[in-house]
C-alpha positions as CSV (number, residue, x, y, z in Angstrom):
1,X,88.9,141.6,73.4
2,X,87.5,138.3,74.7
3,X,84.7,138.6,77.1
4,X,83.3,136.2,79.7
5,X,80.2,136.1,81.9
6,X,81.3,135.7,85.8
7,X,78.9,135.5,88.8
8,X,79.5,136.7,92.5
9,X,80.3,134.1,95.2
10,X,79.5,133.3,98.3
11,X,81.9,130.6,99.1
12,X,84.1,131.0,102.2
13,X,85.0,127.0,102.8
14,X,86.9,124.4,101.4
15,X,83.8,122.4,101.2
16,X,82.0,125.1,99.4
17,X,84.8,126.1,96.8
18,X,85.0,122.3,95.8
19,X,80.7,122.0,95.6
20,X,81.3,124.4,93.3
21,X,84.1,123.1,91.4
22,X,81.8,120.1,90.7
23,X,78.9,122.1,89.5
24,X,81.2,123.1,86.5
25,X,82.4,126.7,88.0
26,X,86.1,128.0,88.6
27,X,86.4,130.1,91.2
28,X,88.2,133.4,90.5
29,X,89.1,136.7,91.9
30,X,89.4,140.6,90.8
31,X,92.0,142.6,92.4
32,X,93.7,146.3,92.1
33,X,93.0,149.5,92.2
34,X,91.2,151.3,94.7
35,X,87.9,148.7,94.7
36,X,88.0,146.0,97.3
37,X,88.9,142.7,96.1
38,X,85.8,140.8,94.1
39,X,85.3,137.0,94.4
40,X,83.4,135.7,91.3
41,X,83.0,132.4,89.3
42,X,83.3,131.2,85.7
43,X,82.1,128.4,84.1
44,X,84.7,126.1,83.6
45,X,84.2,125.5,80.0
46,X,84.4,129.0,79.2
47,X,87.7,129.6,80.7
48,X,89.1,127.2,79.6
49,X,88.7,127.6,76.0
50,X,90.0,131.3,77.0
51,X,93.0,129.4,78.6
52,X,94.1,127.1,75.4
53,X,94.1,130.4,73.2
54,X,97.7,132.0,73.0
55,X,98.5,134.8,75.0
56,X,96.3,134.0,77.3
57,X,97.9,135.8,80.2
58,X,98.9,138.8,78.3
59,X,95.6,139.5,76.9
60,X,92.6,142.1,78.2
61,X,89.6,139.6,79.1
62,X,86.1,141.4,79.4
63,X,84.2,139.9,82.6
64,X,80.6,140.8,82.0
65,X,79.6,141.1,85.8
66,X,75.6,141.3,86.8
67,X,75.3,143.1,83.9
68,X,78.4,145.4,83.8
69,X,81.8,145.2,82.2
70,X,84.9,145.4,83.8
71,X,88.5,145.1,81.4
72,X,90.3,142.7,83.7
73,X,94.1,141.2,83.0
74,X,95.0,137.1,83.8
75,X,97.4,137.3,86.3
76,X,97.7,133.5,87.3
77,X,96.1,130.4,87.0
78,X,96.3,127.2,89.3
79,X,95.5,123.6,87.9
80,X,94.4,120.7,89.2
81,X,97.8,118.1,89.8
82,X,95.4,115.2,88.3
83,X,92.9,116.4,86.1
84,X,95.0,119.2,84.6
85,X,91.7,121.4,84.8
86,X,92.1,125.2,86.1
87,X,90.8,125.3,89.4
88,X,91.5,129.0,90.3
89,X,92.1,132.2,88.4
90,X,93.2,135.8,89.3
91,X,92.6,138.7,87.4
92,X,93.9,142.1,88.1
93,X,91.6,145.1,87.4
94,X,92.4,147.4,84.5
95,X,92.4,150.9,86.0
96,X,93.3,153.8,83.3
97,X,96.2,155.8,83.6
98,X,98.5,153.3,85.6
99,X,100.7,151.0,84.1
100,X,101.6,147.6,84.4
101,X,104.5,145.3,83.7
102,X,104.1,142.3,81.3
103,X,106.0,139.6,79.5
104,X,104.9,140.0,76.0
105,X,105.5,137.4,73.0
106,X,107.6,137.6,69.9
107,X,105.7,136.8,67.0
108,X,108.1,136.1,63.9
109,X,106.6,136.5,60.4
110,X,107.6,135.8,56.8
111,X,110.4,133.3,57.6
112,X,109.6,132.3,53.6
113,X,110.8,135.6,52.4
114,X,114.3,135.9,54.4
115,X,116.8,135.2,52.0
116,X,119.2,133.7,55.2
117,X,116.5,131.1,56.0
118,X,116.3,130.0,52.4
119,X,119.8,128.7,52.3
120,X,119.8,126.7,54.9
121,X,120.7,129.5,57.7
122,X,118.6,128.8,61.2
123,X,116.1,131.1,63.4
124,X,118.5,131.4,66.3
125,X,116.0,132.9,68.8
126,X,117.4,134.4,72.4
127,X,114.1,136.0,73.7
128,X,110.6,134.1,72.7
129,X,109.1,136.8,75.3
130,X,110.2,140.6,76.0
131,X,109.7,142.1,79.5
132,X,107.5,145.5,78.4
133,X,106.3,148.6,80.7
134,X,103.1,149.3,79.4
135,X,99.9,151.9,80.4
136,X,96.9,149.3,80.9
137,X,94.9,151.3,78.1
138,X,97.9,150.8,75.7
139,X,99.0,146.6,76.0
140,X,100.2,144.9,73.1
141,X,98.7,141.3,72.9
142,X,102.6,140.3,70.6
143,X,105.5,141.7,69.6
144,X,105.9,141.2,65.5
145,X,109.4,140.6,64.2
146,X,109.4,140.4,59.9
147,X,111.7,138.5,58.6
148,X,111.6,139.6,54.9
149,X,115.3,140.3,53.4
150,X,116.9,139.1,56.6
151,X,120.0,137.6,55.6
152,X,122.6,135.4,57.1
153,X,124.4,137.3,59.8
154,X,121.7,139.5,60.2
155,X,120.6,140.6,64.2
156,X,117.2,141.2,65.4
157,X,117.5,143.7,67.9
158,X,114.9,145.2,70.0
159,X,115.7,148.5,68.4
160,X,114.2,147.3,65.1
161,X,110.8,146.2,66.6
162,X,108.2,149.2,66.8
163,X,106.4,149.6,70.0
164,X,103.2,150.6,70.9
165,X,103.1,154.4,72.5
166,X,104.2,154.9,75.9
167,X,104.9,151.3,76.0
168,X,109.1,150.8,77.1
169,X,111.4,147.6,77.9
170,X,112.2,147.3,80.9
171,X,115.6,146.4,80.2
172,X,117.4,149.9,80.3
173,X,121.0,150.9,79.0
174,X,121.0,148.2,76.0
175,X,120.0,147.3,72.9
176,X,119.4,143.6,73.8
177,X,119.2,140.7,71.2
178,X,116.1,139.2,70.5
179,X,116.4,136.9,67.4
180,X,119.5,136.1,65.0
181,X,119.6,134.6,61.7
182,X,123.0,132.0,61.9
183,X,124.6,130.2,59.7
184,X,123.8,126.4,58.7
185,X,125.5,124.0,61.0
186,X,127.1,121.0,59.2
187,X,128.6,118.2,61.1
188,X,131.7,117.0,59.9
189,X,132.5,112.8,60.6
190,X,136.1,113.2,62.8
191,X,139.0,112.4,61.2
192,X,141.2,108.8,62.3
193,X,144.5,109.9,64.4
194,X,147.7,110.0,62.1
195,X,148.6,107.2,65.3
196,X,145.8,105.2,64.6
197,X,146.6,105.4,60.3
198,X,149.9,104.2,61.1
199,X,149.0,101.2,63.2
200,X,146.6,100.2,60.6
201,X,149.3,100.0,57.9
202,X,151.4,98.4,59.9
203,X,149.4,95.6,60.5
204,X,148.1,95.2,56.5
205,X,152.1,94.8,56.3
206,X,152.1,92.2,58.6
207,X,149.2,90.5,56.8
208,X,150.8,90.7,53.4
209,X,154.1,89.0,54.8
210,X,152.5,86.4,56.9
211,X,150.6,85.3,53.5
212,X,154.0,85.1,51.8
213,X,155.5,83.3,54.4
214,X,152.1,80.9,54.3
215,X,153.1,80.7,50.3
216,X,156.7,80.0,50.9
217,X,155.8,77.1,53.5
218,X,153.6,75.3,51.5
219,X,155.7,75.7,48.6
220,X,158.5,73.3,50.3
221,X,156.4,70.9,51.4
222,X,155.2,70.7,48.8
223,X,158.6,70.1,46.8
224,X,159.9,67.8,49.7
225,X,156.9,65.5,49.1
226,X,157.7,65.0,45.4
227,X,161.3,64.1,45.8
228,X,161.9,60.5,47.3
229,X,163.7,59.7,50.5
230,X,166.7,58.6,50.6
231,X,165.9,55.0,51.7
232,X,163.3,54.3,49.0
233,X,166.7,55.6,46.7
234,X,169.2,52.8,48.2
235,X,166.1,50.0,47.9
236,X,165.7,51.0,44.3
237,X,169.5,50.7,43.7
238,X,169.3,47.0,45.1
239,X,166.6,45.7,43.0
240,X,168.3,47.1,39.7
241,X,171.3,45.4,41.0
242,X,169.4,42.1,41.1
243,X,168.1,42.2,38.0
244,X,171.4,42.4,36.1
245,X,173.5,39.1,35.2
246,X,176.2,37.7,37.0
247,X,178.8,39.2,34.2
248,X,177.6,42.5,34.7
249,X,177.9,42.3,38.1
250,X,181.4,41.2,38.2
């Protein structure tokens, strides 16, 4: 268990709570059981460390208070909107022989050794935390789910995970998912319309007969330019004409 040293307060104000704020203390209070409510303060460091270790609200804290120990429980923490920093904690008192109601984590282990995950298959988790009914002497701090042999298809149930004594789901009637091992997704590219095939072809047509018409075309001009007009013809006539005698042209 992690242990902290708290201090009684005095503070009753505003003014007070934030004096103490900026003397490095978090204010905090113990509530439950038969004792009267206790208001205390933590250094700020301290908690917070406590705060950026998992589990933090699911876990048995030991407050060391003017020199005695009492097993409290994090029950909620409020931070500051700017700074991020916690600026008030509860804790509810761990009495023995009651029982308390806690979301626990899933903790999944040997994800090398599941045969599923190895070829290519996906973690498909449903519940990352597991609603538990649990005696305050008997709290798990994680729920373990192992991985090893799992294979594609295969279903995590809350059956399969072993739980401490005494300690129940609250979830009653059902043996509810928590975890799956599914199969690789591939993404296929969609295939083009037959329409849209169609359209395409038609229009490489067209291009192939528009360059063969294009051919065609310059294939006449090109043959009308090498014959002569018929003009140039008659004038050419004339001048072979002159040049013969005058015998030859009677």
């Amino acid at each position: 268990m992690n242990s902290i040293q708290a201090t009684i307060r005095e503070t009753k104000t505003k003014g007070e709570m934030s004096s103490l704020r900026r003397e490095g203390q978090v204010p905090a209070i113990i509530y439950g059981g038969k004792e009267k409510n206790q208001s205390i303060s933590l250094s700020k460091k301290e908690i917070g460390n406590l705060i950026e270790k998992e589990n933090f609200l699911s876990n048995v804290i030991v407050l060391n208070l003017n020199g005695k120990e009492q097993n409290v429980l994090p029950r909620e923490i409020s931070f500051d909107t700017l700074s991020d920093e916690p600026i008030h904690v509860d804790f509810l008192r761990i009495v023995k022989g009651s029982t308390i109601v806690l979301e626990i984590p899933v903790k999944f282990i040997n994800n090398d050794k599941s045969p599923g995950l190895k070829r290519g298959g996906v973690l498909n988790i449903v519940r990352r935390k597991v609603e538990l009914k649990c005696p305050t002497e008997n709290i798990p701090k994680e729920l373990v789910v192992d991985l090893d042999n799992l294979d594609i298809g295969a279903s995590i149930k809350i059956s399969s995970i072993e739980l401490p004594e005494n300690v129940s789901p609250t979830i009653k009637g059902r043996d509810f998912v928590i975890a799956t091992v599914a199969a690789p997704t591939i993404v296929k590219e969609p295939e083009k319309p037959a329409e849209e095939t169609a359209e395409g072809a038609e229009g490489a047509e067209g291009a192939e007969g528009g360059e063969a018409a294009g051919e065609s075309t310059e294939g006449s001009k090109a043959s009308s330019e090498d014959k002569p007009a018929e003009g140039e013809k008659a004038k050419e006539g004339e001048k072979k004409d002159e040049k013969k005698s005058p015998s030859e042209k009677k």
